[in-house]
C-alpha positions in Angstrom: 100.9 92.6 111.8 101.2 89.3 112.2 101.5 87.0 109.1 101.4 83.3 108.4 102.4 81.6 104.8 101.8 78.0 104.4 103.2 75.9 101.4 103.7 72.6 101.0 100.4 71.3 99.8 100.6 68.7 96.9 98.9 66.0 95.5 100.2 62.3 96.7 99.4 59.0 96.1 98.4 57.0 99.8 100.8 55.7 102.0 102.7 58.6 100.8 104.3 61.7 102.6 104.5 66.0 102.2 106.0 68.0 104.9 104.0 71.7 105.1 105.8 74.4 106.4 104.2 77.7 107.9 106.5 80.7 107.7 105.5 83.2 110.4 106.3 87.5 110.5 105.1 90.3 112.0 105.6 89.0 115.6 107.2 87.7 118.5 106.2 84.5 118.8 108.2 83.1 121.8 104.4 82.6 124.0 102.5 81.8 121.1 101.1 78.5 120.4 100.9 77.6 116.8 98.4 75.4 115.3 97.5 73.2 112.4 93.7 72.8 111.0 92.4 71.3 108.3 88.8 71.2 106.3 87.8 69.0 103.9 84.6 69.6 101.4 81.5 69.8 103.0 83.2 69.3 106.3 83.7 71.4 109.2 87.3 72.7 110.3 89.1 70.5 112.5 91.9 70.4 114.9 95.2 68.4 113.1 98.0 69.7 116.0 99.8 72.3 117.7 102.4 72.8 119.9 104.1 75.9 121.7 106.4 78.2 120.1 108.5 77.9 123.2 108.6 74.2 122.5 107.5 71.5 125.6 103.8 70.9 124.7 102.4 69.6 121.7 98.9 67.8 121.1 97.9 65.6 117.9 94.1 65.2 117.0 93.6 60.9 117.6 93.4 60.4 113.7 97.2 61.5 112.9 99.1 60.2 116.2 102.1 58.2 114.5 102.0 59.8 111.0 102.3 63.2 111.3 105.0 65.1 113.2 105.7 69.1 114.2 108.5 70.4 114.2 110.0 74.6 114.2 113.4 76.3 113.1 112.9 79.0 115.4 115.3 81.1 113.3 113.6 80.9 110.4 110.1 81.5 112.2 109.0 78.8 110.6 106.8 75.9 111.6 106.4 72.3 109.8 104.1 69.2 109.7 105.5 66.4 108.5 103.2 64.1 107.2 103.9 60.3 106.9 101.3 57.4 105.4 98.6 59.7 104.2 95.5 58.5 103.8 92.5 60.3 101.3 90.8 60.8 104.4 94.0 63.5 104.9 92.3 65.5 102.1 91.4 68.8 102.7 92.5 72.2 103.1 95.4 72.8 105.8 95.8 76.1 107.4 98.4 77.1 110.1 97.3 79.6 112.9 98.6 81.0 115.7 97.2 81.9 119.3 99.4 83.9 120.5 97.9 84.0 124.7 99.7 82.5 127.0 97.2 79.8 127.9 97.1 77.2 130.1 96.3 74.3 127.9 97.0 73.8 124.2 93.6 75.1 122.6 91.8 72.7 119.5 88.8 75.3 118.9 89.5 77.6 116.1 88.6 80.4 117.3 90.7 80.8 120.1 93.6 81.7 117.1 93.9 84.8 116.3 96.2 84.5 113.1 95.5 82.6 109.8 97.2 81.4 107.0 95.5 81.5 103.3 95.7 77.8 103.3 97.0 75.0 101.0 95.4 72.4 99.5 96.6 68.5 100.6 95.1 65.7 98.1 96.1 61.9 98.9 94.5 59.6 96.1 93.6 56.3 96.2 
């Protein structure tokens, strides 16, 4: 069974940085695409980025282009976001998932992942 661990999370002060990481067992993950989402309160879940396992392709949402980064240590199974000049709109919840079909495009629905980490919580202050 597949299985994703995110940690990472923190509490930062704007224009600061955190880097999450998203350790992934239970699988072989060489066609999977894995994912970043976030929800803040009262908000829906939204697409944050993703990129193939296999490396090549990799999407940002508009709102984190230039500040946040993906990155993988494929030997580890392990999948990061660096984040750079957070902003308290960044706050929310931050879960990794994985889709693991071999799909033409990079997907930014949820529910087209399959796998789900518990989450971990991001707050940037003012």
């Amino acid at each position: 069974q597949v299985q994703l661990v995110e940690s990472g999370g923190g509490l930062v002060q704007a224009g600061g940085s955190l880097r999450l990481s998203c350790a992934a067992s239970g699988g072989t993950f060489g066609s999977y695409t894995m994912g970043w989402f976030r929800q803040a309160p009262g908000k829906e879940r939204e697409f944050v980025a993703a990129e193939r396992w296999s490396g090549g392709t990799t999407l940002y949402t508009d709102s984190v282009k230039g500040r946040f980064t993906l990155s993988r240590d494929n030997a580890q199974n392990t999948m990061y976001l660096q984040m750079n000049s957070l902003k308290p709109a960044d706050t929310a919840v931050y879960y990794c998932a994985a889709d693991p079909l071999p799909r033409a495009a990079i997907q930014v629905m949820g529910g087209r992942y399959t796998y789900w980490g518990q989450g971990t919580q991001v707050t940037v202050s003012s």
